[in-house]
C-alpha positions as CSV (number, residue, x, y, z in Angstrom):
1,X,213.2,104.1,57.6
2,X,210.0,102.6,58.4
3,X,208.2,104.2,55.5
4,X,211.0,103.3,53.2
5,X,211.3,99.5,54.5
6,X,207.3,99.4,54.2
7,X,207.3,100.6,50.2
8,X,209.8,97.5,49.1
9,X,207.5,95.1,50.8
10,X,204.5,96.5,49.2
11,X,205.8,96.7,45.7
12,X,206.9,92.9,46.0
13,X,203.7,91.9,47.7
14,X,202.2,93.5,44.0
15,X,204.2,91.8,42.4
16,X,203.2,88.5,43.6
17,X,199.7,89.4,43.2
18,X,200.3,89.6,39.6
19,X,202.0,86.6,39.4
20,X,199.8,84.9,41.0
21,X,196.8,86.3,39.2
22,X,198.2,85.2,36.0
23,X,199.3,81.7,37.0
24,X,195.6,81.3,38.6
25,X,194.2,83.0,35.5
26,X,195.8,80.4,33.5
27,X,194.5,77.4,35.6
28,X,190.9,78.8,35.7
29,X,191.1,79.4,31.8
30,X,192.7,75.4,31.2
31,X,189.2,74.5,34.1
32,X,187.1,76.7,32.2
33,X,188.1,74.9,28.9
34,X,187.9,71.1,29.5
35,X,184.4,72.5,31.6
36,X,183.2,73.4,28.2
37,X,184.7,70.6,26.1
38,X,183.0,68.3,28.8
39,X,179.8,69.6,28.6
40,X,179.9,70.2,24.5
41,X,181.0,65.7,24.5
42,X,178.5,64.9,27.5
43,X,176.0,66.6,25.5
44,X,176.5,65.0,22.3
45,X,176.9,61.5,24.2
46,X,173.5,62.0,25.1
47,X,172.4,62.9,21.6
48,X,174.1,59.8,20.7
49,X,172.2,57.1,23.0
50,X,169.0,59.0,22.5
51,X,169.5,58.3,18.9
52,X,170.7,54.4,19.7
53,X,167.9,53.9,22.1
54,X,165.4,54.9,19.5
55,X,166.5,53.2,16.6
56,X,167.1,49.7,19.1
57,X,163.8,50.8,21.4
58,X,161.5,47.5,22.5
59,X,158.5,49.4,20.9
60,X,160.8,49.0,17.0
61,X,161.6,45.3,17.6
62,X,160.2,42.7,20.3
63,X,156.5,44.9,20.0
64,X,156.5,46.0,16.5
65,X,154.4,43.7,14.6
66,X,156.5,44.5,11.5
67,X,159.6,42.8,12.5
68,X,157.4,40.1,13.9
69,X,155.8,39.6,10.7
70,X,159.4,39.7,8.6
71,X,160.3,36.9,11.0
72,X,157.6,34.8,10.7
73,X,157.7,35.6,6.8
74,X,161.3,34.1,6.4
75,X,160.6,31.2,8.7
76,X,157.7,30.2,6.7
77,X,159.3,30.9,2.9
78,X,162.2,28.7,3.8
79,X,159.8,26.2,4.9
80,X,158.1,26.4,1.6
81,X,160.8,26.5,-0.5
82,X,162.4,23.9,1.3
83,X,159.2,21.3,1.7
84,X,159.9,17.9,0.6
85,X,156.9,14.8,0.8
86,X,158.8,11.6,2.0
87,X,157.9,8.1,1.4
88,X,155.9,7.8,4.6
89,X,153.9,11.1,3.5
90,X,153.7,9.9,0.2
91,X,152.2,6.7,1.4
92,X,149.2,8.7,3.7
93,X,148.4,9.9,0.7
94,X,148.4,7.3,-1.5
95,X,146.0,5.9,1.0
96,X,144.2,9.0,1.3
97,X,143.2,9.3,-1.9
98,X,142.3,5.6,-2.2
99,X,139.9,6.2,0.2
100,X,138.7,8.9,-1.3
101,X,138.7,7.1,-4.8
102,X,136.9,4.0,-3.6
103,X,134.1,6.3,-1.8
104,X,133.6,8.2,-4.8
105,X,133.1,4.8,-7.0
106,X,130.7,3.8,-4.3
107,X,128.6,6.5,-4.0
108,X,128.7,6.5,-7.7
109,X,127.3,3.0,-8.0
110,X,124.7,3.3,-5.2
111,X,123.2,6.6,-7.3
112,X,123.1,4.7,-10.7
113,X,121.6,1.8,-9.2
114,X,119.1,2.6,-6.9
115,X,115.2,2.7,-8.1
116,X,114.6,5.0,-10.8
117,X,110.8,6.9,-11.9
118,X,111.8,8.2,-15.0
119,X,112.7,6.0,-18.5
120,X,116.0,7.7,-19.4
121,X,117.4,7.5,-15.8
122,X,116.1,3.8,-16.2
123,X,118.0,3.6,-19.0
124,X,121.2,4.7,-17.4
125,X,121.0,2.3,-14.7
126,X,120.2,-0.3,-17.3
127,X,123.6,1.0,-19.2
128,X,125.5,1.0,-15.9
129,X,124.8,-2.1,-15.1
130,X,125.6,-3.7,-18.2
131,X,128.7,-1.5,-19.3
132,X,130.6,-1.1,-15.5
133,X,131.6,-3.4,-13.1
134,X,132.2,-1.5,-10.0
135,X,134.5,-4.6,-8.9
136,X,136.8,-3.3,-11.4
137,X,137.1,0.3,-10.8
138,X,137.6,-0.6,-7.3
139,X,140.6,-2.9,-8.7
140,X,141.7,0.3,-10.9
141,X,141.5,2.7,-7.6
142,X,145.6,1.6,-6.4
143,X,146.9,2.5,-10.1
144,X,144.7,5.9,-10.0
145,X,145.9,6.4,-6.6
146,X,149.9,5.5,-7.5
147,X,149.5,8.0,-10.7
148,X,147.8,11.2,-8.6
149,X,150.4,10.8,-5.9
150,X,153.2,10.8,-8.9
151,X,151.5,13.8,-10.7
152,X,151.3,15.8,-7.2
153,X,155.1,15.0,-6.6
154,X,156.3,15.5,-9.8
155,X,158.8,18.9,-9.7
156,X,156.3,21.2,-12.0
157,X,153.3,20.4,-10.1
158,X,155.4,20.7,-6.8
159,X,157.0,24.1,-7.9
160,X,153.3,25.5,-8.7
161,X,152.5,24.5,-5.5
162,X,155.1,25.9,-3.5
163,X,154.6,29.4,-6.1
164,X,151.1,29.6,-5.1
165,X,151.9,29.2,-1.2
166,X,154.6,31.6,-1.1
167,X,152.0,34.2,-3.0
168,X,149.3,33.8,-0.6
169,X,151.3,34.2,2.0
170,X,153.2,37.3,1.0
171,X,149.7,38.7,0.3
172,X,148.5,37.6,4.1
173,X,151.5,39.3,5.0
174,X,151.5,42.2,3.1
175,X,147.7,42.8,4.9
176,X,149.4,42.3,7.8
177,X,149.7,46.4,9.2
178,X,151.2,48.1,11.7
179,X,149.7,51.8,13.2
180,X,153.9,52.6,14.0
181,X,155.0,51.2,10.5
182,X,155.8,54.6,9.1
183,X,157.0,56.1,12.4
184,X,159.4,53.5,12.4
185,X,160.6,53.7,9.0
186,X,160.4,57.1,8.8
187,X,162.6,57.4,12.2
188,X,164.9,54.9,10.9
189,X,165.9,56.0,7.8
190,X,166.2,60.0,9.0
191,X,168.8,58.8,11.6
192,X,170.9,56.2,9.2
193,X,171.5,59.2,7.2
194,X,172.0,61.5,9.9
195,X,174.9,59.4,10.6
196,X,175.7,57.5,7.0
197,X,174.8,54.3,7.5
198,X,172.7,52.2,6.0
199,X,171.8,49.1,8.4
200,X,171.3,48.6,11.5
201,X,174.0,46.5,12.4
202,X,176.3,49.1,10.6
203,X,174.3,51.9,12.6
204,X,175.0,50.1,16.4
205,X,178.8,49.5,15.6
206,X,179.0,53.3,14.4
207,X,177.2,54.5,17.7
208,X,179.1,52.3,20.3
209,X,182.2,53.2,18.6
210,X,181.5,56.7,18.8
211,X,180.3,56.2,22.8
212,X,182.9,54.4,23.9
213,X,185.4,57.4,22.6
214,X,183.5,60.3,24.2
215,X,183.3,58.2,27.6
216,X,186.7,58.2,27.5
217,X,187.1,61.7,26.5
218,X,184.6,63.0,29.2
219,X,186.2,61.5,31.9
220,X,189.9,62.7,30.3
221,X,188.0,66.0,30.5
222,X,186.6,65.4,34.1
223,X,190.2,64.2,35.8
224,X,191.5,67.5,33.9
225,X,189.4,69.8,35.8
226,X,189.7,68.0,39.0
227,X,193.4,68.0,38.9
228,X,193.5,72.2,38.5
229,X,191.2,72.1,41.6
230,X,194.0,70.1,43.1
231,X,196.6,72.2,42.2
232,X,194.9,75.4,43.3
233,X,194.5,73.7,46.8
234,X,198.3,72.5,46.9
235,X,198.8,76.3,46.1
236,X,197.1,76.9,49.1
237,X,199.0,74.5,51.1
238,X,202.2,76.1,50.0
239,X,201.0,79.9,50.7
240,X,199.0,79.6,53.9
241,X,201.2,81.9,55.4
242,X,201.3,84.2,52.9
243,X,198.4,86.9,54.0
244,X,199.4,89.5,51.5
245,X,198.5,86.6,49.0
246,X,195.5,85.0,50.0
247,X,192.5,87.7,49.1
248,X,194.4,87.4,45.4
249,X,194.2,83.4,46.1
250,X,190.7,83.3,47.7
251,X,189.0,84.9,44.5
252,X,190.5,83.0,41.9
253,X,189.5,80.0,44.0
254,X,185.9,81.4,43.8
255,X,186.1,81.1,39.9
256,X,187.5,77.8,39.7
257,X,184.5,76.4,42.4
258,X,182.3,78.4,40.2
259,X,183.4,76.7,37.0
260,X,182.9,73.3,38.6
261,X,179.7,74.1,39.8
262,X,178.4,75.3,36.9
263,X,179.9,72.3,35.1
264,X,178.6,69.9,37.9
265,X,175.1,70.9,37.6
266,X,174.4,70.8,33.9
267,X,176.8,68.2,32.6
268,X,174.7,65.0,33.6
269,X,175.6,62.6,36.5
270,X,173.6,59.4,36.2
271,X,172.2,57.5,33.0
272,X,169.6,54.6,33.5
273,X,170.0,52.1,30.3
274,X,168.0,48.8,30.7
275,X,168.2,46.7,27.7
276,X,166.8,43.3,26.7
277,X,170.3,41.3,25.8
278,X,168.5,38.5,24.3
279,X,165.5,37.0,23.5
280,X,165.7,33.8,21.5
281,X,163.4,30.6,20.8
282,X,161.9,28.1,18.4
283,X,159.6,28.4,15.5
284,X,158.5,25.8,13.5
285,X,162.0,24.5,14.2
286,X,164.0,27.4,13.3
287,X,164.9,30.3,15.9
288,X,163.5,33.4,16.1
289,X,166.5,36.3,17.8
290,X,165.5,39.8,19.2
291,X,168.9,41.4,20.0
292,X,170.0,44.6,22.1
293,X,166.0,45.8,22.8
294,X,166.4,48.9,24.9
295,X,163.6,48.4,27.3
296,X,164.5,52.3,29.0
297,X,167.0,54.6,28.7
298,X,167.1,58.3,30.1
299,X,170.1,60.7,31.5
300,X,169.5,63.7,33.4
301,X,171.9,66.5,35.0
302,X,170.8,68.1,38.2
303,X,169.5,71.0,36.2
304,X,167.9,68.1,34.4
305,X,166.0,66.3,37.2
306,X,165.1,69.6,38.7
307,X,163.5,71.0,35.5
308,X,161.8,67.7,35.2
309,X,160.1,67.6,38.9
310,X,158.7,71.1,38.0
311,X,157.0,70.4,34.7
312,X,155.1,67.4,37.0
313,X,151.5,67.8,38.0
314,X,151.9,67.0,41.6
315,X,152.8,69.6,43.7
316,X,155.1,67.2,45.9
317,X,157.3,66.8,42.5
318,X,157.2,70.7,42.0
319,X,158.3,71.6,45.1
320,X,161.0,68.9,45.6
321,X,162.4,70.8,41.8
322,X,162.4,74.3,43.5
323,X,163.8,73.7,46.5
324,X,167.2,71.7,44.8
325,X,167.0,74.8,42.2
326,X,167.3,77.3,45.4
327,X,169.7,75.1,47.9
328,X,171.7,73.5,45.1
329,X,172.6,75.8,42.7
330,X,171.4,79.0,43.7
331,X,172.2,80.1,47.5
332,X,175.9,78.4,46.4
333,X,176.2,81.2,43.9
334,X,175.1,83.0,46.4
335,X,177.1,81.8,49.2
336,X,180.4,82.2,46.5
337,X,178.8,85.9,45.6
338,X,179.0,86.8,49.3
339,X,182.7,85.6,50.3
340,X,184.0,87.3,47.1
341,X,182.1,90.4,48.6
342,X,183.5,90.1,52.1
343,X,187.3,89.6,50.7
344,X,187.3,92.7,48.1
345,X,184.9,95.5,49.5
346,X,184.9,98.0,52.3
347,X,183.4,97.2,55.7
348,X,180.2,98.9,55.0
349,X,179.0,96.0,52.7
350,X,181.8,93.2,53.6
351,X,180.7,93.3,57.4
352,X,176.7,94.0,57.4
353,X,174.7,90.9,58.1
354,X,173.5,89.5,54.1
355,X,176.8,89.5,53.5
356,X,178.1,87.5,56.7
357,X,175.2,85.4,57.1
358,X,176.1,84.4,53.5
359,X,179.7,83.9,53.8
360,X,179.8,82.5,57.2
361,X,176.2,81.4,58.4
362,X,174.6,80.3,55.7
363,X,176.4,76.7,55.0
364,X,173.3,74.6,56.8
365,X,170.9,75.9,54.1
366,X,173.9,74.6,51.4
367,X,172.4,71.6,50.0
368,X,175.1,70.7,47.2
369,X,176.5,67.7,49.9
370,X,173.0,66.7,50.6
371,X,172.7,66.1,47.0
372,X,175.7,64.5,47.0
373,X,175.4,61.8,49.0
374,X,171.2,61.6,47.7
375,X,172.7,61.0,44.6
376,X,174.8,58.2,45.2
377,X,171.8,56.6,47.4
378,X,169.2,57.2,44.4
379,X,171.8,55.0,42.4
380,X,172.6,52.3,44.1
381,X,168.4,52.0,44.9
382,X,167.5,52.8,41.4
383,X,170.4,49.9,40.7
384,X,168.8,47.8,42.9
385,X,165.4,47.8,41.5
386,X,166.4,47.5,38.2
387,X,168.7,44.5,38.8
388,X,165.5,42.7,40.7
389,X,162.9,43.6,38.0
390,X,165.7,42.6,35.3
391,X,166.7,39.5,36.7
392,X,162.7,38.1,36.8
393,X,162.6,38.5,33.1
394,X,166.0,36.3,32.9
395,X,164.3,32.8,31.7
396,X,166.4,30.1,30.0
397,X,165.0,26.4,29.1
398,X,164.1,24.7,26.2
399,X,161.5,27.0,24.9
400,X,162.9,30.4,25.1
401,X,165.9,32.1,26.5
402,X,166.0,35.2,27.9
403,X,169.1,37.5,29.0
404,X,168.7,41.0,30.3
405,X,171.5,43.7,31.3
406,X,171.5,46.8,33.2
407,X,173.8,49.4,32.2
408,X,173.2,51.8,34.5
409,X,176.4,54.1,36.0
410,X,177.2,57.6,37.2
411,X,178.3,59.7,35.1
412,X,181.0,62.2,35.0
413,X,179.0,65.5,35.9
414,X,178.8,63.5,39.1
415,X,182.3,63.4,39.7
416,X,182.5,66.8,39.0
417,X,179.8,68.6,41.3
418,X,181.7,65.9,44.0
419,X,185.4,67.9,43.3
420,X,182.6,71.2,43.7
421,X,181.2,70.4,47.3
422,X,184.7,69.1,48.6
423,X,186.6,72.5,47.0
424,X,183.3,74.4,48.5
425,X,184.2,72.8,51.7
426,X,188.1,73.3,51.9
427,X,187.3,77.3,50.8
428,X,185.3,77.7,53.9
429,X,187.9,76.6,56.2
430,X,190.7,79.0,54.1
431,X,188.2,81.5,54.8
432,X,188.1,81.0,58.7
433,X,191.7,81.5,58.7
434,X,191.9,84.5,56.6
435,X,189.4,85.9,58.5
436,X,191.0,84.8,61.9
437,X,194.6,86.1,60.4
438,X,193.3,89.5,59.5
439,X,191.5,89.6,63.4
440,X,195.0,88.8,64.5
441,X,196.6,91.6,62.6
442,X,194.0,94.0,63.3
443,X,194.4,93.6,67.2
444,X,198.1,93.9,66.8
445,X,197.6,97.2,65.4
């Protein structure tokens, strides 16, 4: 009876295994997926504000002596084209020149009549002096005066002028060179038709259209895999009695922290964007904008920041990138590679002391909650800074304005590796009971 009442119970508990292995499998399969979709988007997100901070980088605009030359170009061509003498200018220069004209007739007099050697310069002060009264060209100097002044304003001779200042000014400014001139262009033009555009202002509204949807699809992706780490643990919740169930249970969990682990380190978790809003003043009365200058821009993943500390040349920065490589990602994986050892395989590996220290001992060398919380304290100081450095570069008076933003944030490879160290967390205390459970049934036998 016993044997028969024990066979029942077995093929049931089979049963459920399968069941469960298939509902599980499906869950890890749905994580798995919107793991990948997330890190496919976050990746191309990135491409994306790489791309934007390039094309809207401080070193294109506010310090690219092209763009300050096309500004200073159109200021000074409208003021050309649009120059006008008034009656108060016309006057200075009706004056002007009378000056001028009455100087000229004296200087003219004074050479004709002063002492001459020779007979025909004799004879040309004799002529003078006969022939012109310099009383009268002085009278004559207001009309001559009045007629230049009409001449200058007339609208040929003003046109000529205005050509001829406009040309030598285009030539100054086509002298005018830049060393980045054809980075620039060249950098430019390959990313307009990388994304089929062809302006700048038609460029920004493509790629902060295109942002703003994958933000919201990341995070869509992120609160997917989150919630099928919650439903395994409510699973959990509802078969913690279940022994027969639990090894079945324990390993698929192992996937799924896997999955977000994985996911958490490479999908990445903070983005530093510092931009120049605004930076506006006056010109020879007309105002010169710089809009939207990305003053710095980066986005790393831990796998990111690690690989970046390595490639340093100080040996602080090196070390600092192998030791999160080793306590954050790899003795986790090893930690997860352990417990699936201890649940599944005979005593002979499941109990010797790798194995148990790694399952059971080895959680104080487990750095994925230090990096948690260094994260979030790296943020809000790296936040911090960048709102105090920003803020002294704020200026607004009559002169110029200036207006500076900070769009720093977390991203969601963040929220992910969090759902990691907190399922990491709730697996090791489902472990202590399985393992205390099996104890229990063991001495009872």
């Amino acid at each position: 009876m016993t044997t028969a009442s024990k066979k029942p119970k077995a093929k049931k508990a089979t049963i459920a295994n399968i069941l469960l292995i298939f509902g599980l499998g499906i869950l890890l399969a749905a994580q798995c997926y919107f793991g990948y979709q997330l890190h496919t988007i976050s990746k191309a997100q990135e491409q994306l504000k790489e791309d934007y901070s390039i094309v809207n980088s401080i070193t294109f605009g506010v310090f690219s002596v092209d763009l300050w030359r096309d500004k200073l170009s159109d200021i000074v061509t409208k003021k050309i084209k649009d120059f006008k003498v008034t009656k108060d200018q016309k006057v200075d220069m009706r004056e002007s020149i009378e000056k001028e004209l009455h100087a000229m007739v004296n200087q003219i007099t004074k050479d004709f009549t002063k002492p001459q050697k020779s007979i025909g310069d004799k004879l040309k002060k004799f002529a003078f002096k006969q022939f012109v009264d310099p009383k009268e060209l002085h009278a004559q100097v207001p009309s001559f005066a009045k007629t230049i002044v009409d001449r200058l304003n007339s609208p040929k001779a003003t046109n000529k002028i205005k050509n001829i200042a406009t040309s030598k000014f285009e030539q100054l400014a086509d002298e005018t060179y830049d060393s980045t001139k054809v980075v620039i262009k060249s950098a430019t033009n390959q990313l307009f038709s990388k994304y089929g555009v062809k302006d700048l202002k038609t460029y920004n509204k493509s790629i902060e259209s295109k942002l703003e949807e994958s933000r919201k699809i990341t995070y869509n992706y992120a609160y997917a895999m989150l919630a099928c780490m919650v439903a395994t643990i409510l699973l959990w919740v509802a078969l913690r009695n279940k022994l027969q169930l639990q090894t079945t249970l324990f390993i698929m969990s192992l996937l799924q922290a896997l999955s977000l682990l994985i996911t958490g380190a490479t999908v990445s978790i903070i983005e530093v964007d510092a931009r120049l809003s605004t930076l506006e003043f006056s010109m020879m009365g007309e105002k010169v904008v710089f809009d939207n200058q990305v003053l710095f821009y980066q986005s790393k993943s831990i796998i990111g920041i690690a690989e970046v500390l390595v490639k340093q040349p100080k040996p602080d920065s090196i070390t600092v990138g192998i030791l999160i490589i080793l306590f954050v990602i790899i003795l986790p994986l090893l930690r997860m590679a352990a417990r699936g050892l201890h649940m599944l395989c005979k005593p002979s590996i499941s109990e010797n002391k790798v194995t148990r220290y790694l399952a059971f001992e080895s959680g104080k060398w487990d750095m994925a909650d230090v990096m948690v919380v260094g994260i979030i304290m790296t943020y809000m100081g790296l936040n911090g800074i960048l709102e105090s450095q920003l803020s002294g570069l704020n200026m607004k008076d009559d002169v110029i304005y200036t207006n500076t933003v900070n769009y720093s944030s977390l991203q969601a490879g963040y929220i992910i590796f969090v759902g990691y160290v907190v399922f990491a967390k709730t697996l090791s205390y489902f472990l202590k009971r399985i393992t205390a459970a099996r104890c229990a049934v063991n001495d009872t036998l």
